[in-house]
PAVO-543960 format. One line per 5 residues: number of its first residue (from 1); their letters; for each residue x, z negated, y of N, C-alpha, C. Coordinates in Angstrom, 2 decimals, decimal comma. Atoms other than C-alpha are relative to their C-alpha. Example, Ala and Ser with C-alpha at 12.3 -4.5 7.8 and 13.67 -1.06 7.14 Angstrom:
// PAVO-543960
1) as) 0,89 0,00 -1,19 12,30 -7,80 -4,50 0,90 0,00 1,20 | -0,82 0,06 -1,19 13,67 -7,14 -1,06 -0,77 -0,73 1,09
END
This chain:
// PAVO-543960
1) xxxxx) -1,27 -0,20 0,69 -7,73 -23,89 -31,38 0,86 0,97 0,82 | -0,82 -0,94 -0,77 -4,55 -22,15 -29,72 0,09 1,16 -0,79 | -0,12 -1,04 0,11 -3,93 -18,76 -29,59 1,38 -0,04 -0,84 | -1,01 -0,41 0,99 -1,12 -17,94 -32,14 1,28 0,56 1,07 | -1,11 -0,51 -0,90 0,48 -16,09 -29,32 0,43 -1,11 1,04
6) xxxxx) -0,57 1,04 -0,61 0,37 -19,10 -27,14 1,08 -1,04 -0,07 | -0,93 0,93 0,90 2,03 -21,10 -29,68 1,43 0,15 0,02 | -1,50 -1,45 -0,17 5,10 -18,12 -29,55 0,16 -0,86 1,03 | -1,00 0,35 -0,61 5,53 -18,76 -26,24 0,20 -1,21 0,40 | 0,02 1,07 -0,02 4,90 -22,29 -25,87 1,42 -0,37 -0,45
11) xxxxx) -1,27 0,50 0,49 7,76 -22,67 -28,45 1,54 0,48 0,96 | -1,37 -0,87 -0,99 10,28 -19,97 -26,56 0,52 -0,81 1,01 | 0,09 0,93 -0,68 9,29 -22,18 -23,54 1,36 -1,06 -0,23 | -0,54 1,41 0,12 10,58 -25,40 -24,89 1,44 0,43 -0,63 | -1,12 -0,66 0,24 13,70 -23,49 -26,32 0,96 0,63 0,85
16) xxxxx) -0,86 -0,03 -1,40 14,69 -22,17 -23,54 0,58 -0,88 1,12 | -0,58 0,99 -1,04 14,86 -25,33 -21,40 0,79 -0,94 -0,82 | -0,97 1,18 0,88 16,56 -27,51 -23,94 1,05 0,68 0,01 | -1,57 -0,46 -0,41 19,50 -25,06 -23,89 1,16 0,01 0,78 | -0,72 -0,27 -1,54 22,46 -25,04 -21,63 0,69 1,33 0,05
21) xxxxx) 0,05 -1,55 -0,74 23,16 -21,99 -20,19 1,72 -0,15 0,39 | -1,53 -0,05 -0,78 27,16 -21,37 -20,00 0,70 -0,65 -0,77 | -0,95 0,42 0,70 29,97 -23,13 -21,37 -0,33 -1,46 0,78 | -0,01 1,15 -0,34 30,18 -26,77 -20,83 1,08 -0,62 0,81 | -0,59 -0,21 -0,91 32,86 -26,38 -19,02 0,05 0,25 1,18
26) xxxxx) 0,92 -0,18 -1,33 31,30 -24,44 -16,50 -1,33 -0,82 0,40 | 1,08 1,36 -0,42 28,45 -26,83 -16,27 0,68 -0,95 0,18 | -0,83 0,92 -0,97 31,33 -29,47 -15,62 0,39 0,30 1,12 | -0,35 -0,65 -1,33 32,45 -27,37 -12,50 -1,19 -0,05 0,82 | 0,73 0,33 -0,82 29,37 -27,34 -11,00 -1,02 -0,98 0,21
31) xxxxx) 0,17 1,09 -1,38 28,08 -29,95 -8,54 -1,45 -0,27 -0,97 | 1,43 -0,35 0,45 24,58 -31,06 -9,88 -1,03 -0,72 1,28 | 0,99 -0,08 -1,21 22,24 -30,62 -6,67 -0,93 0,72 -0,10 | 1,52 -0,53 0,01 18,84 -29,73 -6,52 0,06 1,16 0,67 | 0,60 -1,62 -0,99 17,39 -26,28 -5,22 -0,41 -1,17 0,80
36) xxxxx) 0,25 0,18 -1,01 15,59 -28,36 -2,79 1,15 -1,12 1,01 | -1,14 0,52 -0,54 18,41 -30,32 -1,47 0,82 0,91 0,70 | -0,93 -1,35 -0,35 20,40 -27,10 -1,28 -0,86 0,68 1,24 | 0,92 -0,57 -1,27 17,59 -25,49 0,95 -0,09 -0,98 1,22 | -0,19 1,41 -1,05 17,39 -28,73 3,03 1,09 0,05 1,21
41) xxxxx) -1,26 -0,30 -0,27 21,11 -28,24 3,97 -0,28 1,31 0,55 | -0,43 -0,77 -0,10 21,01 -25,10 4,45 -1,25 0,67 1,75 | 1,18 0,06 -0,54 17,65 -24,99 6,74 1,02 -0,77 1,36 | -0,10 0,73 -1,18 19,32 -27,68 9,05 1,47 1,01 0,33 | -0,64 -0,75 -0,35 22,37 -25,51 9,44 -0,49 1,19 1,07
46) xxxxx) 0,45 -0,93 -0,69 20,82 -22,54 10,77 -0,88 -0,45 1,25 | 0,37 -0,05 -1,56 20,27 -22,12 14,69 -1,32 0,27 -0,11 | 0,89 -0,20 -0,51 16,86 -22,86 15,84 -0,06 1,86 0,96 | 0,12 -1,21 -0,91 15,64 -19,30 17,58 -0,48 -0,51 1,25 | 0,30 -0,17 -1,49 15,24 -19,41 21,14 -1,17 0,91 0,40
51) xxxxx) 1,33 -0,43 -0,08 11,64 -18,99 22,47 -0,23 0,08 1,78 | 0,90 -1,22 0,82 10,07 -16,41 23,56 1,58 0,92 -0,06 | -0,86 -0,91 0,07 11,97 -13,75 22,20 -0,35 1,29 1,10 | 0,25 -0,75 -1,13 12,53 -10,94 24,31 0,04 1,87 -0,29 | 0,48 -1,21 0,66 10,97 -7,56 23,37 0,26 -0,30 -1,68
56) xxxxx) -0,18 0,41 1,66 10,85 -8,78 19,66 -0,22 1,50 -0,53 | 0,56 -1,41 1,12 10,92 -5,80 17,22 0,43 -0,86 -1,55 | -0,43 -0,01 1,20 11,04 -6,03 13,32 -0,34 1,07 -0,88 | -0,27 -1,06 0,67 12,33 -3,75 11,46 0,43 -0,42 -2,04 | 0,02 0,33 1,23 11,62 -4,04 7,22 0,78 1,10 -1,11
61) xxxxx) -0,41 -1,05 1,02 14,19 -2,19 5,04 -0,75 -0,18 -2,05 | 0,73 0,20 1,25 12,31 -1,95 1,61 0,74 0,35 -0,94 | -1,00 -0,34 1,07 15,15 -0,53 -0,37 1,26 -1,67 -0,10 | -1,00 0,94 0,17 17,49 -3,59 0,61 -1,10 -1,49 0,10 | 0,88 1,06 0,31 14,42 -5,80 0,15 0,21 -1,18 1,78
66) xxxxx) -0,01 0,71 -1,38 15,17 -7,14 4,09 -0,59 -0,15 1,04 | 0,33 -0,04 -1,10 13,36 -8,34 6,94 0,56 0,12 1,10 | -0,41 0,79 -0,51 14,91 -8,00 9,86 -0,60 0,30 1,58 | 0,82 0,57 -1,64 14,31 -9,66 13,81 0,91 0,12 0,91 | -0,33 -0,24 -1,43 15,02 -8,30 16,69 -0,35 0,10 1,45
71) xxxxx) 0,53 0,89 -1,05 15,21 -10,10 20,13 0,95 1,22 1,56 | -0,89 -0,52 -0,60 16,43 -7,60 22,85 0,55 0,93 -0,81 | -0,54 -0,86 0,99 17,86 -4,69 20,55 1,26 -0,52 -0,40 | -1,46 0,62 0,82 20,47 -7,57 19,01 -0,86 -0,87 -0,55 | 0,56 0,66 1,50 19,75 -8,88 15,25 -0,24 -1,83 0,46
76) xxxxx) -0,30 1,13 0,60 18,95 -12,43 15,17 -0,30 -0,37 -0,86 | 0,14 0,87 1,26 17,46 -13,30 12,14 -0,34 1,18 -1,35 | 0,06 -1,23 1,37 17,65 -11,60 8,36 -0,66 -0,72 -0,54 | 1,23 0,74 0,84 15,01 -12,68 6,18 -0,12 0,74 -1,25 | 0,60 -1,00 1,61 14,84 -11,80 1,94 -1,46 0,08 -0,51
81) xxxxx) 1,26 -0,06 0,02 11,63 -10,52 1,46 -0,12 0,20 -1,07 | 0,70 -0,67 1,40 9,59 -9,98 -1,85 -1,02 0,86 -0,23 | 0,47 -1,24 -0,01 8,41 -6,79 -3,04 -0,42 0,57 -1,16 | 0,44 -0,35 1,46 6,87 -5,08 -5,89 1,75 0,65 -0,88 | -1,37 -0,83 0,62 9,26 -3,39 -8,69 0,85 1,29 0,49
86) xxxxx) -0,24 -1,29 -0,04 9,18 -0,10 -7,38 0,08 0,04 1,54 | 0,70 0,71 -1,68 9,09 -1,21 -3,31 0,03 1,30 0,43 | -0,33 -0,98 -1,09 10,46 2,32 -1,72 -1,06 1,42 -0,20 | 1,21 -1,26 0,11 7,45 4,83 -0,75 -1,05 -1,25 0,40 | 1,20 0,49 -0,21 4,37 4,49 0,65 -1,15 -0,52 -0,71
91) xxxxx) 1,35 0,82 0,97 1,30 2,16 -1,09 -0,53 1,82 0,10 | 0,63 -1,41 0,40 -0,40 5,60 -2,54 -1,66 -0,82 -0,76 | 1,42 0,52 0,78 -3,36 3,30 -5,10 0,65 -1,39 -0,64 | -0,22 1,49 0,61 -3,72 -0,28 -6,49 0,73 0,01 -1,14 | -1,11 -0,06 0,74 -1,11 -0,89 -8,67 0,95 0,23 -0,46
96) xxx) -1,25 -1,23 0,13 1,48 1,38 -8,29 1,70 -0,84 0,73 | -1,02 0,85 0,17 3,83 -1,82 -7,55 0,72 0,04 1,81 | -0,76 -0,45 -1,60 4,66 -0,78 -3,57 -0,13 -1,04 0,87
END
C-alpha cells in the first residue's frame, strides 16, 4: 500500500504539470520548441576548439558558478557549472553542500 505521503506528492505532481504557467497570451508568444532542439541549435553554432590548446589553464569561479578555459592566457570557452547550495569556501566535511 502507498505511503500517504507519496500519494501528496504524487497528486502535487500531476497538478503541477496539467497547469499552464503564465497567461495564455504569453504562451501564444512563445515559439513551441523543445529543450533538446534548442541545445541542438545552439551546440552546432558554437566554434569547434582548436586542438591542442596551447598552455591550457582553467580557472573555476565558484561564486559565479563558472568554468572557465584558457588557451594561451586568452578565454576561449565559459562553461555553467553545478555546485552545491552553499559553493564558496573550501569542502571542510561531508555534507556541508561545497
Amino acid at each position: 500500500m502507498p505511503r500517504p505521503l507519496t500519494l501528496i506528492l504524487f497528486s502535487l505532481v500531476l497538478i503541477a504539470t496539467s497547469c499552464p504557467i503564465g497567461s495564455a497570451e504569453r504562451a501564444a508568444r512563445v515559439p513551441d520548441i523543445s529543450v533538446n532542439s534548442m541545445l541542438s541549435q545552439l551546440i552546432a553554432q558554437r566554434q569547434t576548439l582548436q586542438s591542442p590548446l596551447r598552455q591550457p589553464r582553467i580557472v573555476v569561479k565558484k561564486r559565479l558558478r563558472q568554468l572557465l578555459l584558457f588557451s594561451a592566457d586568452k578565454l576561449v570557452r565559459t562553461y555553467r557549472i553545478g555546485l552545491g547550495s552553499s559553493p564558496v569556501g573550501d569542502k571542510v566535511r561531508q555534507g556541508d553542500r561545497r
